[in-house]
NUMAR-235570 format. One record per residue: residue in one letter; residue number from 1; x, y, z of N, C-alpha, C in turn. Coordinates in Angstrom, 1 decimal. Example, Ala and Ser with C-alpha at 12.3 -4.5 7.8 and 13.67 -1.06 7.14 Angstrom:
BEGIN
+--------+-----+--------+--------+--------+--------+--------+--------+--------+--------+--------+
! residu ! num !    npx !    npy !    npz !   capx !   capy !   capz !    cpx !    cpy !    cpz !
+--------+-----+--------+--------+--------+--------+--------+--------+--------+--------+--------+
!      A !   1 !   13.2 !   -5.7 !    7.8 !   12.3 !   -4.5 !    7.8 !   13.2 !   -3.3 !    7.8 !
!      S !   2 !   12.8 !   -2.2 !    7.1 !   13.7 !   -1.1 !    7.1 !   12.9 !    0.0 !    7.9 !
+--------+-----+--------+--------+--------+--------+--------+--------+--------+--------+--------+
! end
This chain:
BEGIN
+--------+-----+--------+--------+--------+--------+--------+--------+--------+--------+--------+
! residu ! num !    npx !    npy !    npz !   capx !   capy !   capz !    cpx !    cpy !    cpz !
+--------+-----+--------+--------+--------+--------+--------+--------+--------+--------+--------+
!      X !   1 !  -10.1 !   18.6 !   28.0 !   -8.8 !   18.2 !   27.5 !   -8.1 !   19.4 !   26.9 !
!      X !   2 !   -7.0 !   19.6 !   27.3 !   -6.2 !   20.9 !   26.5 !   -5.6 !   20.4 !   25.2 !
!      X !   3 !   -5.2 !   21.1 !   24.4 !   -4.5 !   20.8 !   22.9 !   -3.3 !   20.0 !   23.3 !
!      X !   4 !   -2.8 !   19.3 !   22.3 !   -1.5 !   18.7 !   22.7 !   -0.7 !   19.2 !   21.8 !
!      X !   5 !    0.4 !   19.7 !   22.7 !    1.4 !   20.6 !   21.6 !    2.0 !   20.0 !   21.1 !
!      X !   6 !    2.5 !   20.7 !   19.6 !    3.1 !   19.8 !   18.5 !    2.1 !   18.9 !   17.9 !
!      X !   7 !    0.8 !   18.8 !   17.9 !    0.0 !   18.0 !   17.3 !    0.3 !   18.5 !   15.5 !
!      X !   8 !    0.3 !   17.6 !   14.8 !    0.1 !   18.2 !   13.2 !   -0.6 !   17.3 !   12.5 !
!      X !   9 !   -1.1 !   17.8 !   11.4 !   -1.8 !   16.6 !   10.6 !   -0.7 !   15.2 !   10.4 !
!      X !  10 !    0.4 !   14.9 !   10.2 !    1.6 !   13.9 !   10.4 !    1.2 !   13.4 !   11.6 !
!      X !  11 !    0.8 !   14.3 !   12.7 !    1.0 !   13.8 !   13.8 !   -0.4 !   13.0 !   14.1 !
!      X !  12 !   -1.3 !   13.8 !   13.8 !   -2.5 !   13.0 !   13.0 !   -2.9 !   11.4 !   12.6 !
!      X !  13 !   -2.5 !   11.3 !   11.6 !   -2.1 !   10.1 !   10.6 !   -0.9 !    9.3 !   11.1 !
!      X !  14 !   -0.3 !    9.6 !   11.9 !    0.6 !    8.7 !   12.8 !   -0.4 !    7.7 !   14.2 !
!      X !  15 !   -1.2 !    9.0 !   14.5 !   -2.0 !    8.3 !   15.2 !   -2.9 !    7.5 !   14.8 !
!      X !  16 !   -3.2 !    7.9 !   13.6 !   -4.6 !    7.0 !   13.1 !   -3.8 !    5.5 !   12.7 !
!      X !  17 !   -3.0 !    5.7 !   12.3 !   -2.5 !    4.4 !   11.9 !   -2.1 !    3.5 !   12.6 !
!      X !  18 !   -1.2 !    4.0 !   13.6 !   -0.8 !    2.9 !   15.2 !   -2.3 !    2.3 !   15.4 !
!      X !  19 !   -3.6 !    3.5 !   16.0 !   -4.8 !    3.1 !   16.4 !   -5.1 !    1.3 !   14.8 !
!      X !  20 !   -5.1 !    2.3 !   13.7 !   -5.2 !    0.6 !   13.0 !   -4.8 !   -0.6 !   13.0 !
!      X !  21 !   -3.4 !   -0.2 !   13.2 !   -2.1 !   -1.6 !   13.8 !   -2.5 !   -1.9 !   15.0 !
!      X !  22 !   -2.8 !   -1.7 !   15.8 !   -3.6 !   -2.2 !   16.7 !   -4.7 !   -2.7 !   17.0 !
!      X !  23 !   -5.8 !   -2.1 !   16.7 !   -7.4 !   -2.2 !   16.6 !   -8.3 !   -2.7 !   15.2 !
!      X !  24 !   -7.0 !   -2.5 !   13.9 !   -8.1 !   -2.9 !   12.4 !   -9.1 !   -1.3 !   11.9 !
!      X !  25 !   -9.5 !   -1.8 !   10.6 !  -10.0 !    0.2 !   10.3 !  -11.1 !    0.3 !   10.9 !
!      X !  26 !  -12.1 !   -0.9 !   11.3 !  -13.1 !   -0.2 !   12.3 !  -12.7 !    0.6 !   13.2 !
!      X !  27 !  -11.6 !    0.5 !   13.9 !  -11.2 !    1.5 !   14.9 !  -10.9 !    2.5 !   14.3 !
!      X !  28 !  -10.5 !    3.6 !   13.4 !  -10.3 !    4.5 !   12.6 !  -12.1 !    5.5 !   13.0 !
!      X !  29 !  -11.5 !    6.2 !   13.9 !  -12.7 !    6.9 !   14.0 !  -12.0 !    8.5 !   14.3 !
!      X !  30 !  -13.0 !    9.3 !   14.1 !  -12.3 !   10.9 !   14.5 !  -12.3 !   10.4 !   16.6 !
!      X !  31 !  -13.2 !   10.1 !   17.0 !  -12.8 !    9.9 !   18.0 !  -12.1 !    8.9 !   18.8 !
!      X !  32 !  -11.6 !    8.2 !   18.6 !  -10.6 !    7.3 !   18.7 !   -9.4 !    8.2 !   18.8 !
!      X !  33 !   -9.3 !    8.6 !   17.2 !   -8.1 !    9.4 !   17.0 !   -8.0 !   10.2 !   18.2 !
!      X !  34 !   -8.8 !   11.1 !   18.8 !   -8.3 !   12.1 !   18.9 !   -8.5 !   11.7 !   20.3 !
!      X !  35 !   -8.8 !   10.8 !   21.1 !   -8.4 !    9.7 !   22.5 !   -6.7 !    9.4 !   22.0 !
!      X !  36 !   -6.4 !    9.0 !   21.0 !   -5.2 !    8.7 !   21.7 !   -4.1 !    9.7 !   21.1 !
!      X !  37 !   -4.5 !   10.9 !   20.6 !   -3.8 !   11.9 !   20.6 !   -4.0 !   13.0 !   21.9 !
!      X !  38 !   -5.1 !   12.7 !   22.7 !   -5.3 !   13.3 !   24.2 !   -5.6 !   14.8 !   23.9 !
!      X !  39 !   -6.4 !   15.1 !   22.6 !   -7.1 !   16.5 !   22.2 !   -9.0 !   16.0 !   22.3 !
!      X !  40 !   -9.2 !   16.8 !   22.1 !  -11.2 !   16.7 !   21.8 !  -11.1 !   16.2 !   20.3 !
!      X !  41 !  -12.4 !   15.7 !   20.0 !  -12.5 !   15.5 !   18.8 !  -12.4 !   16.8 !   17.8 !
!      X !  42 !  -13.3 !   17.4 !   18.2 !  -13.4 !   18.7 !   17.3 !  -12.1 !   19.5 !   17.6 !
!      X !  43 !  -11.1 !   19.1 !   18.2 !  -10.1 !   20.1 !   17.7 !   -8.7 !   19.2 !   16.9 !
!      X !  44 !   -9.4 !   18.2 !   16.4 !   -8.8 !   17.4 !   15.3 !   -8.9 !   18.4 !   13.7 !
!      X !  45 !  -10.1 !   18.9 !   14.2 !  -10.6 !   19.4 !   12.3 !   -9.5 !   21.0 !   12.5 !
!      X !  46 !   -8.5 !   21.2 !   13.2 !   -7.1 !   22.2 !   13.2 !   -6.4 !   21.6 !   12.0 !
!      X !  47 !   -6.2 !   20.1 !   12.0 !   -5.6 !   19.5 !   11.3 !   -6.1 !   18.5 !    9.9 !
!      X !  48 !   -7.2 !   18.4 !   10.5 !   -7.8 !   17.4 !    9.2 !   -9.4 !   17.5 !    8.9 !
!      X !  49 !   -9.9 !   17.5 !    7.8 !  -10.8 !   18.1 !    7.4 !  -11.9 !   17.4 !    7.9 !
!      X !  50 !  -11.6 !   16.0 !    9.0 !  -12.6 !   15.4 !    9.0 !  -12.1 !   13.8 !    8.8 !
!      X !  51 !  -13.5 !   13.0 !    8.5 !  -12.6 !   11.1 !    8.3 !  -12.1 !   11.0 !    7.3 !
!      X !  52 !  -13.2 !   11.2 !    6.2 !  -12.7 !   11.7 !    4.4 !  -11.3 !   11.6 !    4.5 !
!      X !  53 !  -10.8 !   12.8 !    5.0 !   -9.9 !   13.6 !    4.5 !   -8.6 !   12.7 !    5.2 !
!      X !  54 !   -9.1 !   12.2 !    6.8 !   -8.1 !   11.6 !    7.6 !   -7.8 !   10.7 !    6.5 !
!      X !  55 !   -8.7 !    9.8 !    6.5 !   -8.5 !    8.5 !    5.5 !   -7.5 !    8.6 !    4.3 !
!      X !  56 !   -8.1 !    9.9 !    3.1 !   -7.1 !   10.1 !    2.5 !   -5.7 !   10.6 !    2.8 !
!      X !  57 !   -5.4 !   11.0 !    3.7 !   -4.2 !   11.4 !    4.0 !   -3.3 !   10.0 !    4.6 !
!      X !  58 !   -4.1 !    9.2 !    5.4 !   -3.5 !    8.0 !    5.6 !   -3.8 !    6.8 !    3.9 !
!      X !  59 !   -4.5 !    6.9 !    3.4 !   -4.1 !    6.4 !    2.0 !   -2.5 !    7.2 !    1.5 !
!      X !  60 !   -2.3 !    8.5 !    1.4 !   -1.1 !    8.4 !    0.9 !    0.1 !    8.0 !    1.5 !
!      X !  61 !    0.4 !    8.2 !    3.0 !    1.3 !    7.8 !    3.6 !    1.4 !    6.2 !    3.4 !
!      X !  62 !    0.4 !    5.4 !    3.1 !    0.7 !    4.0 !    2.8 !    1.2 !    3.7 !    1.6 !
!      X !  63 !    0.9 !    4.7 !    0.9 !    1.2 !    4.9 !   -0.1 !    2.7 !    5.1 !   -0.5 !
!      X !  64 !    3.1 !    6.1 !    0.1 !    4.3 !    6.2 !    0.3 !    5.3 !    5.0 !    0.3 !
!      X !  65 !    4.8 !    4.6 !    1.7 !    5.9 !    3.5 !    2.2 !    5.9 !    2.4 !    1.6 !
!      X !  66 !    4.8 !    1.7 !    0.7 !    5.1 !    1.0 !   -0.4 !    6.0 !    1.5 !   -1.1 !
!      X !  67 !    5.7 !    2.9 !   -2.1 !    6.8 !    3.2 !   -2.8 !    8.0 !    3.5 !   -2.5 !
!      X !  68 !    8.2 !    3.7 !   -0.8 !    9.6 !    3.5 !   -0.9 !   10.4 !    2.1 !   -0.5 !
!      X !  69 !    9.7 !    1.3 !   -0.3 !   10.0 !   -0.3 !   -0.2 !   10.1 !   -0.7 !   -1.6 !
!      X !  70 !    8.8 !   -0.7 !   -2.4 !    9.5 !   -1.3 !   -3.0 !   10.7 !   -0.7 !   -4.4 !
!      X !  71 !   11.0 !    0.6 !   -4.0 !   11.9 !    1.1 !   -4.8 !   13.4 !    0.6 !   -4.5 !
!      X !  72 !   13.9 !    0.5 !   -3.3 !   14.5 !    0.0 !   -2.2 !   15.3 !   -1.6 !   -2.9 !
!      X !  73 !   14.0 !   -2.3 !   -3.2 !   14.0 !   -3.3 !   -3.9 !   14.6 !   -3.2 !   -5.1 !
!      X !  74 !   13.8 !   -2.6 !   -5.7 !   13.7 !   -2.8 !   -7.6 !   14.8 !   -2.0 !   -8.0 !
!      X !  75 !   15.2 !   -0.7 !   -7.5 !   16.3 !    0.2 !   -8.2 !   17.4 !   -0.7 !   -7.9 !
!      X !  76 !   18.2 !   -0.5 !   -9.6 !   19.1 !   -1.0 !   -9.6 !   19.1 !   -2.1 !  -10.4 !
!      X !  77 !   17.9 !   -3.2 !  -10.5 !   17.9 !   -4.4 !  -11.1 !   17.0 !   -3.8 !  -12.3 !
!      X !  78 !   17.2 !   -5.1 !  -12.9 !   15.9 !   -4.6 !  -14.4 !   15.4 !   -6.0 !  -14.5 !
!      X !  79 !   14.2 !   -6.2 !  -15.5 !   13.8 !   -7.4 !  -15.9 !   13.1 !   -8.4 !  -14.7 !
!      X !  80 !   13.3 !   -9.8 !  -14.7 !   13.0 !  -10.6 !  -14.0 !   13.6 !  -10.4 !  -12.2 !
!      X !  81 !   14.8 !   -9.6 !  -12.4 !   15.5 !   -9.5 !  -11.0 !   14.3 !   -8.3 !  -10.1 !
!      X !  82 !   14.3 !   -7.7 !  -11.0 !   13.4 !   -6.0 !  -10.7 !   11.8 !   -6.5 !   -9.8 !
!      X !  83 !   11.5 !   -7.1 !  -11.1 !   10.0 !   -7.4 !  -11.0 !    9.8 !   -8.7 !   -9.7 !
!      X !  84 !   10.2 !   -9.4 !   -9.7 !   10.3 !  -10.5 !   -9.0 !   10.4 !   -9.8 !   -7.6 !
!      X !  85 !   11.8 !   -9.4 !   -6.8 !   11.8 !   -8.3 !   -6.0 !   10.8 !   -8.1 !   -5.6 !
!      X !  86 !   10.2 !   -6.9 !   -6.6 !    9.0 !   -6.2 !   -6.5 !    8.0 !   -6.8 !   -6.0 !
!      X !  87 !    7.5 !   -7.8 !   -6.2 !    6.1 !   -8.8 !   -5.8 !    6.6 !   -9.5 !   -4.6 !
!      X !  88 !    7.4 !   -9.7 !   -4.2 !    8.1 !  -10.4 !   -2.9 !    8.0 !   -9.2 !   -1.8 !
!      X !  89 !    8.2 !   -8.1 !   -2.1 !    8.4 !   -7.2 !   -1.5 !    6.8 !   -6.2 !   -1.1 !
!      X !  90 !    5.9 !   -6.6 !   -2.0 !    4.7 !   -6.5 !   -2.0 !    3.9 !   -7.3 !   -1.0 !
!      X !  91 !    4.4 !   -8.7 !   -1.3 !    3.7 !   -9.4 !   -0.2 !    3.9 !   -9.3 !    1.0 !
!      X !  92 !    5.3 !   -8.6 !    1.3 !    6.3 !   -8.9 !    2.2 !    5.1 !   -7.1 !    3.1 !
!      X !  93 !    4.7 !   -6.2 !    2.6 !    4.7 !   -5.0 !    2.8 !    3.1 !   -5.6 !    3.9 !
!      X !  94 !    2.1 !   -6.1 !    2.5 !    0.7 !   -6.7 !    3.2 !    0.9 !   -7.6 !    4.6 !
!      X !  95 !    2.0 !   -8.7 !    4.7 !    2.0 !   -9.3 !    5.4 !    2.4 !   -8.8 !    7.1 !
!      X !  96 !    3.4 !   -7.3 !    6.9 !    3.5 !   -6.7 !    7.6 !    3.0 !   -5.5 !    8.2 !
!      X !  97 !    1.9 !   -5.6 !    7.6 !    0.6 !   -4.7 !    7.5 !   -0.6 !   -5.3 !    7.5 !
!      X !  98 !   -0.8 !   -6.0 !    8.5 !   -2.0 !   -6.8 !    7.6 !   -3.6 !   -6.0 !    7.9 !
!      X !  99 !   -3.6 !   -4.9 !    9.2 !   -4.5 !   -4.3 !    9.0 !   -4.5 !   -2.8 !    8.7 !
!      X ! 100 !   -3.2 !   -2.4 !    8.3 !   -3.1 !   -1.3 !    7.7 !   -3.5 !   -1.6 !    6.2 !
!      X ! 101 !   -2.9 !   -2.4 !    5.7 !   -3.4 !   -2.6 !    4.2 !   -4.9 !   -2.8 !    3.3 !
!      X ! 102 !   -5.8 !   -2.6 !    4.0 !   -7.2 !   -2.9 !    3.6 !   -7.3 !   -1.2 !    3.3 !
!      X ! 103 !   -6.2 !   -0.2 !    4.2 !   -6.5 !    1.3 !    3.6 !   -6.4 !    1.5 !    2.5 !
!      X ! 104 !   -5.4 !    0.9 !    2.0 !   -4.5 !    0.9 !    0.6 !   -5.8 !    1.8 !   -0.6 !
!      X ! 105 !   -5.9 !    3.0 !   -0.8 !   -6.4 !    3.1 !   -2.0 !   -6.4 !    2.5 !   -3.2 !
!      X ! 106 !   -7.8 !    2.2 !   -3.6 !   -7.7 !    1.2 !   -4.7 !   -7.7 !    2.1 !   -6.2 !
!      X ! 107 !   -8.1 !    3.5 !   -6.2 !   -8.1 !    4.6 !   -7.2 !   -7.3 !    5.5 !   -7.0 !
!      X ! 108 !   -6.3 !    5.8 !   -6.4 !   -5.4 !    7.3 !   -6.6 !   -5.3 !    8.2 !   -7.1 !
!      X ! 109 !   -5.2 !    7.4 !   -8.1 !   -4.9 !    8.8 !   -9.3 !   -6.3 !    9.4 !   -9.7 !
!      X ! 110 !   -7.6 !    8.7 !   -9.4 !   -8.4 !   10.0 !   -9.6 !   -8.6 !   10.6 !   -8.3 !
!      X ! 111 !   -8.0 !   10.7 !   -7.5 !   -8.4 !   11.4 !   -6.2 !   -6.9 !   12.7 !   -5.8 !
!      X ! 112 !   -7.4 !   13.7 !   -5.9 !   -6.9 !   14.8 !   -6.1 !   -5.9 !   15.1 !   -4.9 !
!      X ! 113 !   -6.2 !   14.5 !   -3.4 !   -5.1 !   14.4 !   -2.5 !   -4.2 !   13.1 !   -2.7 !
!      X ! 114 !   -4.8 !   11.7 !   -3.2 !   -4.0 !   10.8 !   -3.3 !   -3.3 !   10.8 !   -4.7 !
!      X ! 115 !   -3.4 !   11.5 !   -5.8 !   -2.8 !   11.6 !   -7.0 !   -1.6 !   11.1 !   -7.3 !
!      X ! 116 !   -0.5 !   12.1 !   -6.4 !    0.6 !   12.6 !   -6.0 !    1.5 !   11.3 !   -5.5 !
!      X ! 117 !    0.8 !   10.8 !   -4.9 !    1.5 !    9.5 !   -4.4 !    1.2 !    8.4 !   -5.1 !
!      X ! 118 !    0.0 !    8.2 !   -5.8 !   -0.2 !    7.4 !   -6.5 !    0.5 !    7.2 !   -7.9 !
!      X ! 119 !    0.9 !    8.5 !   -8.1 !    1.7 !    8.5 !   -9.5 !    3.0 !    7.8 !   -9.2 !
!      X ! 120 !    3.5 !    8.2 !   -8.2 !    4.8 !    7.7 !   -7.5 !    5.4 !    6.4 !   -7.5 !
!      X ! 121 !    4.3 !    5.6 !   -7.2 !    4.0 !    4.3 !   -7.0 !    4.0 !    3.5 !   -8.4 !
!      X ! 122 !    3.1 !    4.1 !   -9.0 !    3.2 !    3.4 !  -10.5 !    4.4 !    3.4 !  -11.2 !
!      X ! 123 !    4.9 !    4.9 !  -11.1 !    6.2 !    5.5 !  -11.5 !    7.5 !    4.0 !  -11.2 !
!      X ! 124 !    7.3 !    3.5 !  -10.1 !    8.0 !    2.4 !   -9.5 !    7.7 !    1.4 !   -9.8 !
!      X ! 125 !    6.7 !    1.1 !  -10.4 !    6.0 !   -0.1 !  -10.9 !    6.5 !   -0.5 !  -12.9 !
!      X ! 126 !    5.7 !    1.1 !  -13.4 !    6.4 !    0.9 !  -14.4 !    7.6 !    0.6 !  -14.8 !
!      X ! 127 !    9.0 !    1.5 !  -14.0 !   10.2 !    1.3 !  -14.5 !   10.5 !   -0.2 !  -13.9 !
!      X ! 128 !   10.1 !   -0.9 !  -12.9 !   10.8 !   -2.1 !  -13.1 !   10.0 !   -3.2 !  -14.1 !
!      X ! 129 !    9.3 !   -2.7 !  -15.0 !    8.5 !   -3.5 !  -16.1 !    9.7 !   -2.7 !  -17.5 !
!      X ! 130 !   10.3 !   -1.7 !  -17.2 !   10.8 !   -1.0 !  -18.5 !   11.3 !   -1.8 !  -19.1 !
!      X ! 131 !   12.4 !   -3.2 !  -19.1 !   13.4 !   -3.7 !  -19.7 !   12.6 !   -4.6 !  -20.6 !
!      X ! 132 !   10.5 !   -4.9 !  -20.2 !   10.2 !   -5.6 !  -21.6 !    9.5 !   -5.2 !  -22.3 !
!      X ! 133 !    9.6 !   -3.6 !  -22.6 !    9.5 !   -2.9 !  -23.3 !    8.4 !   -2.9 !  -23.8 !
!      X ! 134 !    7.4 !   -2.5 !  -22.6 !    6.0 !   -2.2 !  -22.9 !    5.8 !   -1.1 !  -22.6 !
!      X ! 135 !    5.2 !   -0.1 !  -23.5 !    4.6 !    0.9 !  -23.6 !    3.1 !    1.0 !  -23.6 !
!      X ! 136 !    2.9 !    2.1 !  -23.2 !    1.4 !    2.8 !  -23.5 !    0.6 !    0.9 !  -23.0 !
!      X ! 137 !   -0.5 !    1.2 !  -23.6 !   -1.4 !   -0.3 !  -23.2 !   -1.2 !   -1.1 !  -22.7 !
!      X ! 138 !    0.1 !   -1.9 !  -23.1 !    0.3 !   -3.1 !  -22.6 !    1.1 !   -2.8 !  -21.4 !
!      X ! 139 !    1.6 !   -1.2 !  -20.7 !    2.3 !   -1.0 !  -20.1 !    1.0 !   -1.1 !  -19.0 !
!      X ! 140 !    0.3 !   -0.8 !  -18.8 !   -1.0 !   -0.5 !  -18.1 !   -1.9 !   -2.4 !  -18.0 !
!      X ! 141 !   -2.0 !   -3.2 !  -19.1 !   -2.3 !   -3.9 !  -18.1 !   -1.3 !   -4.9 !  -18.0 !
!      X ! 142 !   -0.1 !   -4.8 !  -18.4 !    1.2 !   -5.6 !  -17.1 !    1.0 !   -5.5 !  -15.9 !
!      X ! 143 !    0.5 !   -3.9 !  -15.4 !    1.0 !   -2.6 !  -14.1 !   -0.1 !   -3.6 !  -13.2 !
!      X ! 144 !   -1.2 !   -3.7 !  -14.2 !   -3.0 !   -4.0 !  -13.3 !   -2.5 !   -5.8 !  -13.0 !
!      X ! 145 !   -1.9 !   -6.7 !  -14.0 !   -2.1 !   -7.6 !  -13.6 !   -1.2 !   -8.4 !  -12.3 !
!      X ! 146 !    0.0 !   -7.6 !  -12.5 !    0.7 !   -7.4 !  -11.2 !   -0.2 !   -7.3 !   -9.9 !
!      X ! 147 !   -0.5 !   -6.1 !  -10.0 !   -1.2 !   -5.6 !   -8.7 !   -2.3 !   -6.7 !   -8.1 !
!      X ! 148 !   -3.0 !   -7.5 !   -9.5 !   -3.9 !   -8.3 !   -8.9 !   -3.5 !   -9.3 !   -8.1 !
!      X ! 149 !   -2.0 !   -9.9 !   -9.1 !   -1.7 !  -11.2 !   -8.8 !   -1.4 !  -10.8 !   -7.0 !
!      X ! 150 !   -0.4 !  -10.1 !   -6.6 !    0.0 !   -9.4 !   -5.0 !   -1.2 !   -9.2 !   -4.6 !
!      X ! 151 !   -1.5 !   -8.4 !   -5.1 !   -2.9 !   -8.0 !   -4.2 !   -3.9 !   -9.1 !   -3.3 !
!      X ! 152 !   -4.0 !  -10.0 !   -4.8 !   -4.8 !  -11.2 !   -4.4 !   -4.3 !  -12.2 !   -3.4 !
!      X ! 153 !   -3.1 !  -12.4 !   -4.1 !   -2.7 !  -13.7 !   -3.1 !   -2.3 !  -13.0 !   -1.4 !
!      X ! 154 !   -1.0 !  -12.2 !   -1.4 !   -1.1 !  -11.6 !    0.4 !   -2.5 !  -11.0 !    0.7 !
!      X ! 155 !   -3.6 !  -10.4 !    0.3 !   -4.5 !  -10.2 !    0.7 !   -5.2 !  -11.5 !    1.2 !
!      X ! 156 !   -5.2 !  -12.4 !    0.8 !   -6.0 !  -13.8 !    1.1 !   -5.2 !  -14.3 !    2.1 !
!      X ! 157 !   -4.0 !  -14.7 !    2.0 !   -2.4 !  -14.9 !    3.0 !   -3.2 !  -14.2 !    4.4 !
!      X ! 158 !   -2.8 !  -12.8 !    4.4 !   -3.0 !  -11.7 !    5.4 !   -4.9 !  -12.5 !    6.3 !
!      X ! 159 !   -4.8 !  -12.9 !    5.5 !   -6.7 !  -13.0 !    6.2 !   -6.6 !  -14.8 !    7.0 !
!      X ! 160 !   -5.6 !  -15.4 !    6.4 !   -5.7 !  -16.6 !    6.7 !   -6.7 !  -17.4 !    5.9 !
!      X ! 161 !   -6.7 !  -17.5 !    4.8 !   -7.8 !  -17.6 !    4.4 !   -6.8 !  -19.3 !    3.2 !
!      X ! 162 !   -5.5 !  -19.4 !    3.6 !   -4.7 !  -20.5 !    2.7 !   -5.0 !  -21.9 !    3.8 !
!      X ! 163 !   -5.8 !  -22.7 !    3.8 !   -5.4 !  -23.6 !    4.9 !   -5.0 !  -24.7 !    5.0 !
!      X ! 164 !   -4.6 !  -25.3 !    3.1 !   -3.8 !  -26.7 !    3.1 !   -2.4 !  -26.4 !    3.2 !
!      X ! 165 !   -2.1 !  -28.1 !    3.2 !   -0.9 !  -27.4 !    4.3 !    0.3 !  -27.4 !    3.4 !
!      X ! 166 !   -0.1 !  -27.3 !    1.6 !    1.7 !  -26.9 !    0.7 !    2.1 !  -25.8 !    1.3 !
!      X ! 167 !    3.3 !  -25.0 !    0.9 !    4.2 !  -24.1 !    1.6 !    3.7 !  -22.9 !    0.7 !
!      X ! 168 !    3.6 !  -21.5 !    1.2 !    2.8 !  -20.8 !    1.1 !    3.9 !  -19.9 !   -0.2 !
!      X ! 169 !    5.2 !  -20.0 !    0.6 !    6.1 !  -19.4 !   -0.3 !    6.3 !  -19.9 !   -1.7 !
!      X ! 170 !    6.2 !  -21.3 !   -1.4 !    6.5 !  -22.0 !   -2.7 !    5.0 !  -21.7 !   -4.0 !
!      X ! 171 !    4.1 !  -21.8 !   -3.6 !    3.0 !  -20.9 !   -4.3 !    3.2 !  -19.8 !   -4.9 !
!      X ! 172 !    3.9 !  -19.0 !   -4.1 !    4.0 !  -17.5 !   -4.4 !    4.8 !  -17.4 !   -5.6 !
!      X ! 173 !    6.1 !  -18.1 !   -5.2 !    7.0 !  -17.8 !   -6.4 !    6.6 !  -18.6 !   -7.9 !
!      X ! 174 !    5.9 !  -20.2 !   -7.8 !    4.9 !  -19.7 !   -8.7 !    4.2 !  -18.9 !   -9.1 !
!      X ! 175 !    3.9 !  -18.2 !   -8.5 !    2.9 !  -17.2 !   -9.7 !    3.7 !  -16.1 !   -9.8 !
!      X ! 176 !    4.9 !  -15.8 !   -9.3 !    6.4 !  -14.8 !   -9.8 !    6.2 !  -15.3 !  -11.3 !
!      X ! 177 !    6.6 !  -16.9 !  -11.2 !    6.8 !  -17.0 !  -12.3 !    6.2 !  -17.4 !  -13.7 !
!      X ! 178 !    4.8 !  -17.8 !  -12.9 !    3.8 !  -17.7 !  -14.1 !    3.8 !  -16.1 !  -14.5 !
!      X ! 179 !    3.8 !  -15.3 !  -13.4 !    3.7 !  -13.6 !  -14.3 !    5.0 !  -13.3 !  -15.2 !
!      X ! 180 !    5.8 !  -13.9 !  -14.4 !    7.3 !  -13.1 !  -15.4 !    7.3 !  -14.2 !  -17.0 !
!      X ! 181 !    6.7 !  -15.0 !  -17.1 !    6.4 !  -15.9 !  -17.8 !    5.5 !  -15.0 !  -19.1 !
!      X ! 182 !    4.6 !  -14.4 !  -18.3 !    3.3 !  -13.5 !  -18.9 !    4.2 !  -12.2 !  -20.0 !
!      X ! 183 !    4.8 !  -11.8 !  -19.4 !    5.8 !  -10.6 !  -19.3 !    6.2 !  -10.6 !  -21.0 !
!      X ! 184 !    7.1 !  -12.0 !  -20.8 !    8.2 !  -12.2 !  -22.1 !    7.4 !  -12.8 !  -23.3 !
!      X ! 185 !    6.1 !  -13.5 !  -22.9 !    5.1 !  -13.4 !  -23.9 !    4.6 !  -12.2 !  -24.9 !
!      X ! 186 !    4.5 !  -11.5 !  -23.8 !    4.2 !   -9.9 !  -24.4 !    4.7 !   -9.4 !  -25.5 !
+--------+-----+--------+--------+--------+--------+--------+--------+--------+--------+--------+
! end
């Protein structure tokens, strides 16, 4: 196989992730990758240090596109408009992803390539919590109980895992509202 010109680490992580959207992360292999980039395996490590490294670099790109969805959303509003948004748009990201999202780094910020993006994200997270004026501690587990409530419910959604038959939406925005409920307690 000859090199494929124009290959870059982007070009990389473009591939690895179609290969997920299609196949799920068992498919996420160096050689996979580099089948449907139409290079050898080992002339993948031009661009990436390896799976480690692939993986992490596709953890930030997801990374990414969260934070720019749900900024998309939330800039502009504050309060219950911001945050609400925000969690709609969260589910909305998982459900559109349903096998890209299991990449989702679950630690970023200690991980020295995902940092960067990870900060980004919270950064987005935090300011649409700014208006109820939690700081320091209680800013951190607002940020975490968020994350679980999304996390949990489209993660379980994404798997099929809901199978009576109330309306899935109408759930959801209960627990919008049980959290923004949480919020002004605070």
């Amino acid at each position: 196989m000859s090199p494929r010109v124009g290959l870059s680490a982007d070009g990389v992580v473009d591939a690895a992730l179609a290969l997920v959207d299609e196949r799920g992360t068992e498919a996420l292999t160096l050689a996979n990758v580099a089948a449907r980039t139409g290079v050898a395996t080992p002339s993948l490590y031009k661009h990436v240090g390896g799976l480690a490294e692939l993986r992490a670099l596709v953890g930030v790109r997801i990374l990414d596109e969260m934070t720019t969805r749900f900024s998309a959303v939330a800039v502009g509003r504050g309060g219950d408009a911001a945050v609400a948004a925000l969690m709609r748009e969260y589910r909305a990201y998982v459900l559109d992803h349903p096998k890209r999202y299991p990449l989702t780094p679950m630690d970023p910020l200690h991980d020295p390539v995902q940092r960067e993006a990870g900060t980004r994200l919270l950064q987005v997270m935090l300011a649409a919590l700014r208006e109820y004026g939690l700081e320091g501690a209680d800013a951190v587990h607002a940020t975490r109980r968020l994350r679980v409530v999304v996390h949990g419910f489209a993660s379980i959604e994404a798997a099929g895992g809901f199978g009576l038959p109330e309306a899935l939406d109408e759930t959801y925005e209960q627990l919008i509202d049980m959290y923004l409920a949480s919020l002004r307690r605070t």
